[in-house]
py3Dmol code that shows the C-alpha trace and the ligand (Angstrom):
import py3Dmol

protein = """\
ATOM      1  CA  UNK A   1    -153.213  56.468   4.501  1.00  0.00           C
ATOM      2  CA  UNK A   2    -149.736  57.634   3.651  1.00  0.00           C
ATOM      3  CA  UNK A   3    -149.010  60.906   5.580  1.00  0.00           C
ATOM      4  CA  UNK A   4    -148.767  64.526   3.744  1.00  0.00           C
ATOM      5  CA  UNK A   5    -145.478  64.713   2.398  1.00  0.00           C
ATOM      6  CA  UNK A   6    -143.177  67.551   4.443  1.00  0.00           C
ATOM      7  CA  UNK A   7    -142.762  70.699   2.280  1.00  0.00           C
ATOM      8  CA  UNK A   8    -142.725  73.542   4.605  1.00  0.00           C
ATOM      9  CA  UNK A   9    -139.356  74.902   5.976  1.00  0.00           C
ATOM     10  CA  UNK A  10    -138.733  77.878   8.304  1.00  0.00           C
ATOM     11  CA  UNK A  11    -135.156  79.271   8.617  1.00  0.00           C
ATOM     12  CA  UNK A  12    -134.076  81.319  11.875  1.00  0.00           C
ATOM     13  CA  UNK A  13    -131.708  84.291  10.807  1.00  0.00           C
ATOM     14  CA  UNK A  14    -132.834  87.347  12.763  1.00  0.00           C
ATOM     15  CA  UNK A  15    -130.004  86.651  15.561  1.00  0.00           C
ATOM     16  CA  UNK A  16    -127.274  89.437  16.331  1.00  0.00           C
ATOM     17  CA  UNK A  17    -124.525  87.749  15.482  1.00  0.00           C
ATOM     18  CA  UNK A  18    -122.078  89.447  18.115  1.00  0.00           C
ATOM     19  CA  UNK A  19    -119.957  86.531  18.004  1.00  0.00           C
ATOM     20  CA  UNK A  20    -118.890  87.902  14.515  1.00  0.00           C
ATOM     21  CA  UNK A  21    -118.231  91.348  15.123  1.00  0.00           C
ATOM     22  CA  UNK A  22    -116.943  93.705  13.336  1.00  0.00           C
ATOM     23  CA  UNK A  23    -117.715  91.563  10.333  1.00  0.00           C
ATOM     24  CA  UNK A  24    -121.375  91.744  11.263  1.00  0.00           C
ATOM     25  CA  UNK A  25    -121.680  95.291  12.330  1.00  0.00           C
ATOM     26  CA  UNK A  26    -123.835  96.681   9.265  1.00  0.00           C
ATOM     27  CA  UNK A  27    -124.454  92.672   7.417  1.00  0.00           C
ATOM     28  CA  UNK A  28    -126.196  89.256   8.436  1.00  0.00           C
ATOM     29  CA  UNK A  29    -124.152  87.016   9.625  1.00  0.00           C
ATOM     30  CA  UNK A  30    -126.156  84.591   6.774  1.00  0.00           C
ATOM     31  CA  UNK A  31    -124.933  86.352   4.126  1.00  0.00           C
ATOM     32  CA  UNK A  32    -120.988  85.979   5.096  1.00  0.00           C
ATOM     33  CA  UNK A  33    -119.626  83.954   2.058  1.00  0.00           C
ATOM     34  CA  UNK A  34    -118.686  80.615   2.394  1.00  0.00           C
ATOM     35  CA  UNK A  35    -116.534  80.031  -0.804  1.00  0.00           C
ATOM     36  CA  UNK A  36    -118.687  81.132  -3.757  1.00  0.00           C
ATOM     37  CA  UNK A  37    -121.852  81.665  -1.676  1.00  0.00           C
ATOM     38  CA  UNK A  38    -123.354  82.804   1.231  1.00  0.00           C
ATOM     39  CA  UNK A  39    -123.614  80.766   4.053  1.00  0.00           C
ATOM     40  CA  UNK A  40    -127.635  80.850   3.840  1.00  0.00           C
ATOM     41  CA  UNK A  41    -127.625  79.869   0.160  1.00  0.00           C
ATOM     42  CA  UNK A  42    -126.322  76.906   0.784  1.00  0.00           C
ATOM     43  CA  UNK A  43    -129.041  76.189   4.018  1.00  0.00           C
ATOM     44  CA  UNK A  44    -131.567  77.371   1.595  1.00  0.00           C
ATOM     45  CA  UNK A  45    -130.172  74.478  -1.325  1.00  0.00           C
ATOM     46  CA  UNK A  46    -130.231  71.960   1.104  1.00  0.00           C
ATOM     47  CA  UNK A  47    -134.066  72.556   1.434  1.00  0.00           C
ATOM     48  CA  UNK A  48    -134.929  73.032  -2.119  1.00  0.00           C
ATOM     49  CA  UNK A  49    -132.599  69.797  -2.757  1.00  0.00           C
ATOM     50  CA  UNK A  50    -135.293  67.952   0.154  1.00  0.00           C
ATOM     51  CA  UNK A  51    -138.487  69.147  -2.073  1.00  0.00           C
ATOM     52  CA  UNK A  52    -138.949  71.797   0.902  1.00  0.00           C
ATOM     53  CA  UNK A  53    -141.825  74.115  -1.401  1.00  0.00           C
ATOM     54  CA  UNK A  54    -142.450  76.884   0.909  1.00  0.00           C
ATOM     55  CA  UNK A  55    -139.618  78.516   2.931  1.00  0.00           C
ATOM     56  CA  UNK A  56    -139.824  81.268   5.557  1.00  0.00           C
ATOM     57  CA  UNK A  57    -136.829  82.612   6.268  1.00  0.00           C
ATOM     58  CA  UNK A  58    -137.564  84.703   9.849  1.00  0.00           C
ATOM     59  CA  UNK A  59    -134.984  87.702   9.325  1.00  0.00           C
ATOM     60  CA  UNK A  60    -134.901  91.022  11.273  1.00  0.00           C
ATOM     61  CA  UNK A  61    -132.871  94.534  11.382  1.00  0.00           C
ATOM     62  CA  UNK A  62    -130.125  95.194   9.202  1.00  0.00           C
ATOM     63  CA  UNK A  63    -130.687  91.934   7.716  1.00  0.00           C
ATOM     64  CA  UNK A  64    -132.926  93.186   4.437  1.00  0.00           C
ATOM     65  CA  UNK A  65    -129.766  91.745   2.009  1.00  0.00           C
ATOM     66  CA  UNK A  66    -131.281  88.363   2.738  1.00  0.00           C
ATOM     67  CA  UNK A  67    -134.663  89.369   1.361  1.00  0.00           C
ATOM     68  CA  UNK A  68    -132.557  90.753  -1.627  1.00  0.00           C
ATOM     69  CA  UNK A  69    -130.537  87.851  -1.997  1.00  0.00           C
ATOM     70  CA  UNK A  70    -133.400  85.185  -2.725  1.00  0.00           C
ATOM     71  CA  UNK A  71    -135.386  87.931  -5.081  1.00  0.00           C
ATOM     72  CA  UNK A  72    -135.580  87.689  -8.898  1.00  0.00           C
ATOM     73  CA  UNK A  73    -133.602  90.258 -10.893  1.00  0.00           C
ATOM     74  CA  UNK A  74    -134.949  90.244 -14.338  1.00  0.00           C
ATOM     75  CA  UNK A  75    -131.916  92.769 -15.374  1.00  0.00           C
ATOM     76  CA  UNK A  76    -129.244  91.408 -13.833  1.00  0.00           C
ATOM     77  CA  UNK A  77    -130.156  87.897 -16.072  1.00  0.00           C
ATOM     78  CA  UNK A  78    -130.744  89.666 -18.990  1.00  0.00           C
ATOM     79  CA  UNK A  79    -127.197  91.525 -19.036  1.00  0.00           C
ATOM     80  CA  UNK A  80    -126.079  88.064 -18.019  1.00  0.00           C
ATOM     81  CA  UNK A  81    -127.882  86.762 -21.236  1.00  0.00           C
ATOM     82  CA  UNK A  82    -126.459  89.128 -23.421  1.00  0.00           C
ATOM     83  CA  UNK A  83    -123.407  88.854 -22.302  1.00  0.00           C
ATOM     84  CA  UNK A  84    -123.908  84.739 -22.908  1.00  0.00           C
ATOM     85  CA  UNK A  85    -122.490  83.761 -19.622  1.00  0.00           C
ATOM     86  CA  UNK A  86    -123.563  80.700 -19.241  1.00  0.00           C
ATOM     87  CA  UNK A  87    -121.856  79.740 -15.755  1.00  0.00           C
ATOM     88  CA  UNK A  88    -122.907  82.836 -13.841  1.00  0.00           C
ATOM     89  CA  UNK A  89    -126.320  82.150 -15.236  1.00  0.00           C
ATOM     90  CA  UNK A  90    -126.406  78.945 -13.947  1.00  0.00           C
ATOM     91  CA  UNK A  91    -125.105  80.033 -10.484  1.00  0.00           C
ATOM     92  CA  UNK A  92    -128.805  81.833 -10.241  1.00  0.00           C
ATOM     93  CA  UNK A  93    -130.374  79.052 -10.907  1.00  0.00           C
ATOM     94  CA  UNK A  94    -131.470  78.719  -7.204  1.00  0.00           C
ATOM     95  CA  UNK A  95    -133.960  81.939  -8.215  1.00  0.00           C
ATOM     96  CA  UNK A  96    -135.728  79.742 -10.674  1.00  0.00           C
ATOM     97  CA  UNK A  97    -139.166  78.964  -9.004  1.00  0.00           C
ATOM     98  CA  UNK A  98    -137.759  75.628  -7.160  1.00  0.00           C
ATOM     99  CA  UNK A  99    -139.276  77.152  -3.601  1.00  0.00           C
ATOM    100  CA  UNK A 100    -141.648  80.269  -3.080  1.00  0.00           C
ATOM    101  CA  UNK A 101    -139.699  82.409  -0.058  1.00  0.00           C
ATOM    102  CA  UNK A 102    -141.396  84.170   2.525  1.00  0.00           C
ATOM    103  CA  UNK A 103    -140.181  86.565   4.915  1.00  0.00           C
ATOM    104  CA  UNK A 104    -141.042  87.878   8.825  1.00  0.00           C
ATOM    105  CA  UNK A 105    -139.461  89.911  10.599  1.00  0.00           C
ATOM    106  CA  UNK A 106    -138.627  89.514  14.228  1.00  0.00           C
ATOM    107  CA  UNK A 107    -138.144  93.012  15.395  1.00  0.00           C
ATOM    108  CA  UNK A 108    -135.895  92.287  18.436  1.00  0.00           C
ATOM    109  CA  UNK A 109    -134.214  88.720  19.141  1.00  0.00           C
ATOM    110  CA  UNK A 110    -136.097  87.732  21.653  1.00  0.00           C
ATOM    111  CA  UNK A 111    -134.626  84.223  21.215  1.00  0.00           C
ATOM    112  CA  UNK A 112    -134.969  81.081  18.741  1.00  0.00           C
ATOM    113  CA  UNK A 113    -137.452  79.579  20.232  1.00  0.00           C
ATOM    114  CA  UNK A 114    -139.662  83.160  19.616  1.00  0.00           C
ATOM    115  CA  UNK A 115    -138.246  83.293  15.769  1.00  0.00           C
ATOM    116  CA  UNK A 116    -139.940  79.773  15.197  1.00  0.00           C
ATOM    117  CA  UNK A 117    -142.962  80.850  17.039  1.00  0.00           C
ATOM    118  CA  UNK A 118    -143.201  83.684  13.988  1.00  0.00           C
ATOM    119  CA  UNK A 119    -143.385  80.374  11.593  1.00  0.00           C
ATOM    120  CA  UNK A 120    -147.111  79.411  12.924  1.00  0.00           C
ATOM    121  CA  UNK A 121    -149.404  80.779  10.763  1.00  0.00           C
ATOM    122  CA  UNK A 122    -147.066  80.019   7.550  1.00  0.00           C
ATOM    123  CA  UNK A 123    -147.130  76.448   8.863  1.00  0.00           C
ATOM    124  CA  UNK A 124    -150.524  75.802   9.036  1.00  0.00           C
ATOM    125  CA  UNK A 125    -150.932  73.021  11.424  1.00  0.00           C
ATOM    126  CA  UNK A 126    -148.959  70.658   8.873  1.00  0.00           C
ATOM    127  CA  UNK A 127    -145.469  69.405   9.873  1.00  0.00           C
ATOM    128  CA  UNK A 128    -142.379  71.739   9.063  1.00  0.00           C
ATOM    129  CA  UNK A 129    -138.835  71.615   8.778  1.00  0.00           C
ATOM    130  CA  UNK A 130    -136.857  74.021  11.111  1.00  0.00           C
ATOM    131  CA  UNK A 131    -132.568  75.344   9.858  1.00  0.00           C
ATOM    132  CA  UNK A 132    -130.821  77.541  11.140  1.00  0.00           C
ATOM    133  CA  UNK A 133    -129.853  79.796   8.553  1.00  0.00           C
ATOM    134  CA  UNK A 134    -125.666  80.205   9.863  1.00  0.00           C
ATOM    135  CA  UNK A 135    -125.474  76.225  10.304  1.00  0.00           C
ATOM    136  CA  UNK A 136    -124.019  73.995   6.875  1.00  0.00           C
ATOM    137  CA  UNK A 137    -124.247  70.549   6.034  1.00  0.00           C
ATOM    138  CA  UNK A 138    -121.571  69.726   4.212  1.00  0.00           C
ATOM    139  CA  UNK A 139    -120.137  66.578   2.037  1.00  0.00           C
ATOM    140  CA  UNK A 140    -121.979  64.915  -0.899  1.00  0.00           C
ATOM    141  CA  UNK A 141    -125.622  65.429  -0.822  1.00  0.00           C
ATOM    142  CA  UNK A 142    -125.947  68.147   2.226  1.00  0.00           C
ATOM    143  CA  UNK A 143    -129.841  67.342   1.538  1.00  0.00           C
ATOM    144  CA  UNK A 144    -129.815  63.178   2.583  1.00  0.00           C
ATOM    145  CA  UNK A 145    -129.741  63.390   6.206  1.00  0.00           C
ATOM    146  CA  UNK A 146    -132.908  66.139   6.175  1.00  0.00           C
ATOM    147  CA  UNK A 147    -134.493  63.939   3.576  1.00  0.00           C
ATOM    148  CA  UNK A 148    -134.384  60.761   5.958  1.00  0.00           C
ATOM    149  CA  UNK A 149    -135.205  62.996   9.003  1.00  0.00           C
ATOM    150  CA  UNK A 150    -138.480  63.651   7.254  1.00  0.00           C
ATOM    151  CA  UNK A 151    -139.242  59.770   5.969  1.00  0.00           C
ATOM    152  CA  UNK A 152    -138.509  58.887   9.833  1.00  0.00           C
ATOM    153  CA  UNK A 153    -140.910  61.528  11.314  1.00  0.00           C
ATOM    154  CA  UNK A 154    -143.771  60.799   8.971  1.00  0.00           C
ATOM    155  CA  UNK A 155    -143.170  56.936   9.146  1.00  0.00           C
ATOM    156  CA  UNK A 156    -142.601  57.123  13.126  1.00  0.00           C
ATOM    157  CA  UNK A 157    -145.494  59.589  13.667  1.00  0.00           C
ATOM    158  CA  UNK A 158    -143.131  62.132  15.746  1.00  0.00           C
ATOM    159  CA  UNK A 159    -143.747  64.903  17.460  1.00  0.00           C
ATOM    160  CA  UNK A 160    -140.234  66.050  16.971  1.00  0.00           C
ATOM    161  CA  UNK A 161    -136.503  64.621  15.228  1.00  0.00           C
ATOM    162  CA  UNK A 162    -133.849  66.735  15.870  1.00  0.00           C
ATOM    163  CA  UNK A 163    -130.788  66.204  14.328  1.00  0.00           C
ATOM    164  CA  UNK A 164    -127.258  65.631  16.948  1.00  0.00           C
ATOM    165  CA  UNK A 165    -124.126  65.130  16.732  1.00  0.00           C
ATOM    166  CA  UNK A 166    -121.173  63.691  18.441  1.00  0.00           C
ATOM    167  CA  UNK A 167    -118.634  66.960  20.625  1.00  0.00           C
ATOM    168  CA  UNK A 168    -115.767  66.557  22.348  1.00  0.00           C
ATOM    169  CA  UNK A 169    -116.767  66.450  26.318  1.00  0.00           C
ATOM    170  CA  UNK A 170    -115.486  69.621  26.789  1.00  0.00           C
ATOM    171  CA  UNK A 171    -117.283  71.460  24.619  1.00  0.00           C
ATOM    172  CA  UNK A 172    -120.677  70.095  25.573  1.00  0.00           C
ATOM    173  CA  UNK A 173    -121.447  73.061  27.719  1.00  0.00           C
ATOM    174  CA  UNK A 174    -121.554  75.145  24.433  1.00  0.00           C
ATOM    175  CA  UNK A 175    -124.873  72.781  23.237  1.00  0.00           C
ATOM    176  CA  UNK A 176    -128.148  71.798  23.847  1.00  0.00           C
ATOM    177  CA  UNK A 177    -127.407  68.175  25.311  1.00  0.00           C
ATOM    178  CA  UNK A 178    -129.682  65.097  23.873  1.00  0.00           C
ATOM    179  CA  UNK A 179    -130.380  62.536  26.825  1.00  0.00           C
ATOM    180  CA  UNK A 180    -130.966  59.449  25.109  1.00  0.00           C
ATOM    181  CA  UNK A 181    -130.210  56.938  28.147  1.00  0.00           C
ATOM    182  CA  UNK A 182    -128.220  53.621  27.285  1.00  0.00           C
ATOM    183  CA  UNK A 183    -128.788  53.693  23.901  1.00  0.00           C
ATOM    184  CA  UNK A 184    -125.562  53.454  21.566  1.00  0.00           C
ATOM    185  CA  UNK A 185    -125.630  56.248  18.892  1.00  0.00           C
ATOM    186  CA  UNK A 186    -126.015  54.623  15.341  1.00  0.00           C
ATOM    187  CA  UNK A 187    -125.944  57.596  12.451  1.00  0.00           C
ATOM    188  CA  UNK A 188    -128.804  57.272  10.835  1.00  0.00           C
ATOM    189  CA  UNK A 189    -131.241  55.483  13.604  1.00  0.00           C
ATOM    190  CA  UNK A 190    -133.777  57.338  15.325  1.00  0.00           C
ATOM    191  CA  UNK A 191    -132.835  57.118  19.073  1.00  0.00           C
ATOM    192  CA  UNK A 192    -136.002  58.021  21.830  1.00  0.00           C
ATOM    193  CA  UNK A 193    -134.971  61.320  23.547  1.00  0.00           C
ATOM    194  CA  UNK A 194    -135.336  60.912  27.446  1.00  0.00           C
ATOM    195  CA  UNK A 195    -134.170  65.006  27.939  1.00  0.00           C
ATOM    196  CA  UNK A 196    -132.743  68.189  26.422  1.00  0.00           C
ATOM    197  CA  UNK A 197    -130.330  70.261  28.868  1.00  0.00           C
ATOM    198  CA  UNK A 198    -129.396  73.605  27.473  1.00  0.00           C
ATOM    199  CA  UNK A 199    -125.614  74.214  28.062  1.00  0.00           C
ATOM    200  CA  UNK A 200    -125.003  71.792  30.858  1.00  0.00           C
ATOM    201  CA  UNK A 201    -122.360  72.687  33.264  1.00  0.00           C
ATOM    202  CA  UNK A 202    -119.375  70.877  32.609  1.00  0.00           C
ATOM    203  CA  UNK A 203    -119.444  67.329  34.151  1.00  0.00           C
ATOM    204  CA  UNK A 204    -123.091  67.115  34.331  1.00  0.00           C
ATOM    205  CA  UNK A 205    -124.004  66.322  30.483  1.00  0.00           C
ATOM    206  CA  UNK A 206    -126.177  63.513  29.733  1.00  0.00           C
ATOM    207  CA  UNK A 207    -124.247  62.191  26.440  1.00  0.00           C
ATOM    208  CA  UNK A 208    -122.182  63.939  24.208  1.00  0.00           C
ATOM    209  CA  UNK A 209    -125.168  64.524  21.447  1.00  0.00           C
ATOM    210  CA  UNK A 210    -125.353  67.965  20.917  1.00  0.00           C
ATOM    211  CA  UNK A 211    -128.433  69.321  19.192  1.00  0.00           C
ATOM    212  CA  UNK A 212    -127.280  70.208  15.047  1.00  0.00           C
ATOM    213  CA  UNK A 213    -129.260  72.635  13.866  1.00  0.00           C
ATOM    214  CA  UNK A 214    -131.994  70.387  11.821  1.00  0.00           C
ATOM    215  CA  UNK A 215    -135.246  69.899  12.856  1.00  0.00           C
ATOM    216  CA  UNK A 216    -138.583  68.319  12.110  1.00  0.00           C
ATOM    217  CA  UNK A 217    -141.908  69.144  13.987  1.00  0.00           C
ATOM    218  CA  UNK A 218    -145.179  67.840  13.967  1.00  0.00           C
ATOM    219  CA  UNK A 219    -147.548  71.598  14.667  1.00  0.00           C
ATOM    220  CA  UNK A 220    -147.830  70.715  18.408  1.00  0.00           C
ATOM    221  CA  UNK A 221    -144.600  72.114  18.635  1.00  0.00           C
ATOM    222  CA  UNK A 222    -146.184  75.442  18.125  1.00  0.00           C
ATOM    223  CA  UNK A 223    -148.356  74.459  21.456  1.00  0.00           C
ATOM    224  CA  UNK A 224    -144.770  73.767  23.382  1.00  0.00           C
ATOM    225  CA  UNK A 225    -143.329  77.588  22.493  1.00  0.00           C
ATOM    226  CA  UNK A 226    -146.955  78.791  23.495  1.00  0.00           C
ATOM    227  CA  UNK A 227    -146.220  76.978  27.000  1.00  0.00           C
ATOM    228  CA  UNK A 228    -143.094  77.973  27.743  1.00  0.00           C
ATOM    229  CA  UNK A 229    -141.829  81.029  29.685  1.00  0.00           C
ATOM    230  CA  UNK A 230    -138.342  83.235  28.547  1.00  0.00           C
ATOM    231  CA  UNK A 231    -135.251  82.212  30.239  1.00  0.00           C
ATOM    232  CA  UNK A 232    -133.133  84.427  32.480  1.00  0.00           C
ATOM    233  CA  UNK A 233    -131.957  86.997  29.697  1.00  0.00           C
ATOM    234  CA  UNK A 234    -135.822  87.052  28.792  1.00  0.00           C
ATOM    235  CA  UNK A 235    -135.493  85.004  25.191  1.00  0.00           C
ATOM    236  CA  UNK A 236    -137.881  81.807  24.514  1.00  0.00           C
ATOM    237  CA  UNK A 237    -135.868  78.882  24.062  1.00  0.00           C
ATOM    238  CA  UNK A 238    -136.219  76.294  21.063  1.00  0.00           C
ATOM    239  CA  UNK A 239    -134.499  73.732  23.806  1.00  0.00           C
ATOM    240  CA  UNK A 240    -136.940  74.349  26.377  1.00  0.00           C
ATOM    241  CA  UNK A 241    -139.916  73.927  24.186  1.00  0.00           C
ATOM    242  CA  UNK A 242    -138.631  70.404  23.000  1.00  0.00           C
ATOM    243  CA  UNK A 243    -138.039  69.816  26.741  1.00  0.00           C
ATOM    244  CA  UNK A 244    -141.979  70.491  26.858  1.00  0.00           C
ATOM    245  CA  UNK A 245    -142.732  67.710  24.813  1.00  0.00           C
ATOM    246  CA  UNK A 246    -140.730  65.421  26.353  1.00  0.00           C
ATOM    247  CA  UNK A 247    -142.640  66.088  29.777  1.00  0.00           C
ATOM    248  CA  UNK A 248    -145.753  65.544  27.845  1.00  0.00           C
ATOM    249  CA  UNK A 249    -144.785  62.472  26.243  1.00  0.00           C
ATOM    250  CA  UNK A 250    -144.769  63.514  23.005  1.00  0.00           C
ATOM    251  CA  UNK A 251    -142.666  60.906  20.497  1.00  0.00           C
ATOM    252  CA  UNK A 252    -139.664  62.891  20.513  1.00  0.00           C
ATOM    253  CA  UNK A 253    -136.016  61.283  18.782  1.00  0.00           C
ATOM    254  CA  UNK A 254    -132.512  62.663  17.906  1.00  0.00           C
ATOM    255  CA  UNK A 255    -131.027  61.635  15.082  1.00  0.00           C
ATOM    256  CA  UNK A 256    -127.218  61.175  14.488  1.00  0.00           C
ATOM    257  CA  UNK A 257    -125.486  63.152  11.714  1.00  0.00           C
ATOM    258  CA  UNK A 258    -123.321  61.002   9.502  1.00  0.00           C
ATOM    259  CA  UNK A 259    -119.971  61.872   9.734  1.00  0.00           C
ATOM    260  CA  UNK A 260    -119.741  62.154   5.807  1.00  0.00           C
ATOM    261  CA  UNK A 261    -122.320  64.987   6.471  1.00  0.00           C
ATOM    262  CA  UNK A 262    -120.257  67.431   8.928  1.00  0.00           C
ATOM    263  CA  UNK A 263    -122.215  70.282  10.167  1.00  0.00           C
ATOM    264  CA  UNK A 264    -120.610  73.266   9.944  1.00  0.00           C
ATOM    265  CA  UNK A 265    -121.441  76.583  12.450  1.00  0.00           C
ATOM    266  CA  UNK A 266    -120.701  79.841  10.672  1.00  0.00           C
ATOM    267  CA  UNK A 267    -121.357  81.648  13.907  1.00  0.00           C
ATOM    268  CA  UNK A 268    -117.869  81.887  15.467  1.00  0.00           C
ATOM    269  CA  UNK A 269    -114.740  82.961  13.814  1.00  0.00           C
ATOM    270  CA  UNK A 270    -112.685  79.512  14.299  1.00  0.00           C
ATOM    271  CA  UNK A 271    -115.723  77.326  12.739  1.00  0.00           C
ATOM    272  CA  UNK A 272    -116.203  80.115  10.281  1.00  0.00           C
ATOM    273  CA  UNK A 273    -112.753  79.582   8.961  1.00  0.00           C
ATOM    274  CA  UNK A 274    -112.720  76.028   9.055  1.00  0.00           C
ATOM    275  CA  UNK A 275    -116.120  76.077   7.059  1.00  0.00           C
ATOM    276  CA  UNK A 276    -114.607  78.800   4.273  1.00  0.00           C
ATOM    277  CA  UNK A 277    -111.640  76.656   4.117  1.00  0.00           C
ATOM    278  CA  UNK A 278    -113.417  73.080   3.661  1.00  0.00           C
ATOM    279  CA  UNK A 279    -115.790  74.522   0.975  1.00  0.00           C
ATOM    280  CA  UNK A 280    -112.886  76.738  -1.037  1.00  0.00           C
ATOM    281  CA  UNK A 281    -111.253  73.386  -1.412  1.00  0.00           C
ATOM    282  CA  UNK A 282    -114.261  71.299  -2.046  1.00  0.00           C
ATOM    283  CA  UNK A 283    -115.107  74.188  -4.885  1.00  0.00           C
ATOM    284  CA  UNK A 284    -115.216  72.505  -8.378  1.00  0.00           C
ATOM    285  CA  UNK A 285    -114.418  75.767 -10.105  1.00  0.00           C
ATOM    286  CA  UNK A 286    -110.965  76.885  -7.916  1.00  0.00           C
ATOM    287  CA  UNK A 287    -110.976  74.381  -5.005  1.00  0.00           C
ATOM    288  CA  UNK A 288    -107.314  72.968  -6.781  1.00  0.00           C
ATOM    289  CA  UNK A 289    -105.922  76.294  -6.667  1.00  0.00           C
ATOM    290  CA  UNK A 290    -106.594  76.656  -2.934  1.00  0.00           C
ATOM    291  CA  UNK A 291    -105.540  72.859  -2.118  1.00  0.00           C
ATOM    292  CA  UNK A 292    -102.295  74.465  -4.282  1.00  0.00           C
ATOM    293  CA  UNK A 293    -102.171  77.561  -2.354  1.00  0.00           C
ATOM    294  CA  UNK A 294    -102.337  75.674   1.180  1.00  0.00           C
ATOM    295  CA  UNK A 295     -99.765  72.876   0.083  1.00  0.00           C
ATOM    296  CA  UNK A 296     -97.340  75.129  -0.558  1.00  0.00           C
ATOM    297  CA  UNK A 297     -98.462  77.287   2.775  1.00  0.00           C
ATOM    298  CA  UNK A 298     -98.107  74.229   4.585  1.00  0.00           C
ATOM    299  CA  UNK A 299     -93.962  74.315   4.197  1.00  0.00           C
ATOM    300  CA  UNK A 300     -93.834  77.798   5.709  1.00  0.00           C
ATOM    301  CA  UNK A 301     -95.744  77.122   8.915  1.00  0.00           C
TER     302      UNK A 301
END
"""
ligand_1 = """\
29
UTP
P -127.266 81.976 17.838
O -127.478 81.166 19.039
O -125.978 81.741 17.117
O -127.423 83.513 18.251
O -128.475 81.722 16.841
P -127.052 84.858 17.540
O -127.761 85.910 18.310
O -127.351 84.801 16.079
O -125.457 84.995 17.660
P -124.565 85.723 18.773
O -124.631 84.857 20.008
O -125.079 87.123 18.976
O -123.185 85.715 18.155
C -128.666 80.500 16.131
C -129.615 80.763 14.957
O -130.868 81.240 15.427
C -131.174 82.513 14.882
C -129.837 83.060 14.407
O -129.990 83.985 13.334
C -129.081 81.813 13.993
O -129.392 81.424 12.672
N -131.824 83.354 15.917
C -131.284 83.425 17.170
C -132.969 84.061 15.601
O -133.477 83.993 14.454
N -133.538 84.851 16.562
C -133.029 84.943 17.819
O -133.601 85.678 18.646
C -131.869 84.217 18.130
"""
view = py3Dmol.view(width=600, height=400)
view.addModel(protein, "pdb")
view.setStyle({"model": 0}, {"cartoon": {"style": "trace"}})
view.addModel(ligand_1, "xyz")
view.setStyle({"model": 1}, {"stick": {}})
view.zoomTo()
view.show()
């Protein structure tokens, strides 16, 4: 019997976001605009683009513009109407019944492995989807590599796929490290996980897979983050529940990001830039006047 097909998604985006202070002082880090949208819109496309039904997005204190964000606004369409303006209208198309959104509130961040431990009931013992609300897929089709992530898990029978990719060694120690033994990374092929080292001091990675901010869970994983204790600054870890698994032999595989599909991390200031600057150009409606604007930039610097 073919398996339930996925449609659940929770996305994480109750985190402080100090990294991105001031600009985050009084606004979610999520809603910072990437190009014509906010950096969760396009998360929250992805998802709707993957037949993801049901989304919970976990937000938390001075993050209520979210919650505005994805609600309806009969008034605001029908001065839009009036006004017959067609292309804004179709830029709210996202509010147009393709997912039904849900909301909880994590009241302090007590970690991400605690945020998707707020998903459980919403879930209902099915499997889910787990994306983190500052992380972007970019490239054609942001949706593909989620969409094979969940054929692999319900054809594979997994506990857990979590999507990696490919860092420079010296910037493993920013990641959750995938050990996946002497296997050679192929995009696109499920590859058994062996371990999962939060952060590894420099020099003592496993690989240079670093967890990407997609996930796909089978409900035990709601067991795992019931099993696990807080780490030394007292927040549950999403790592250390996956590490759970692992120990328990659960079927756990990473899954390697195409390079076509670039992940982009909105939760710095340098990959902030880089992602506003890759999606202004990539922007159908003024990406040539930026690619014009940095040409011509280009002969100054
Ligand atoms: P980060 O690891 O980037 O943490 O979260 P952060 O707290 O948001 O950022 P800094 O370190 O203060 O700058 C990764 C994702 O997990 C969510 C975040 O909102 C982000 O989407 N998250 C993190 C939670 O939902 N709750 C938490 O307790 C921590």
């Amino acid at each position: 019997m073919p398996a339930n097909p996925i449609t659940k998604a929770i996305i994480p985006a109750a985190g402080l976001g100090t990294r991105l202070l001031p600009a985050t002082k009084a606004q979610p880090k999520e809603m910072l605009p990437v190009g014509r949208k906010p950096a969760i819109q396009y998360v929250v496309d992805e998802l709707q683009d993957a037949q993801l039904r049901d989304i919970l997005i976990i937000t938390g204190r001075r993050k209520r513009s979210i919650e505005d964000h994805f609600d309806a606004d009969p008034p605001l369409v029908a001065a839009l109407k009036r006004a017959g303006n067609e292309a804004l209208l179709q830029d709210l198309a996202f509010l147009e019944g393709r997912s039904r959104f849900f909301f909880t509130r994590q009241s302090e961040p007590q970690g991400l492995g605690h945020a998707v431990s707020l998903g459980a009931d919403f879930v209902e013992n099915q499997n889910c989807v787990v994306a983190l609300g500052d992380s972007l897929i970019g490239g054609e089709n942001p949706d593909a590599p989620l969409r094979a992530m969940m054929n692999a898990h319900l054809s594979l029978g997994a506990a857990a796929i979590i999507a990696v990719e490919i860092v420079p060694p010296d910037e493993t120690f920013r990641y959750g490290i995938i050990d996946v033994g002497a296997m050679e990374p192929t995009p696109g092929e499920p590859m058994v996980v062996n371990d999962i080292v939060e952060k590894p001091p420099a020099g003592t990675e496993p690989s240079h897979l670093a967890v990407a901010a997609r996930y796909v869970f089978s409900p035990i994983i709601f067991e795992a983050l019931s099993r696990i204790v807080p780490d030394r600054q007292g927040e549950l870890q999403l790592t250390d529940a996956i590490r759970w698994l692992v120990r328990m032999e659960q079927p756990v595989y990473a899954w390697l990001l195409n390079p076509a599909h670039k992940r982009y991390d909105v939760g710095n200031f340098e990959s902030y830039y880089r992602a506003f600057i890759d999606f202004a150009l990539a922007d159908e409606r003024y990406g040539y006047m930026v690619r014009k604007y940095i040409k011509a930039l280009a002969y100054e610097l």
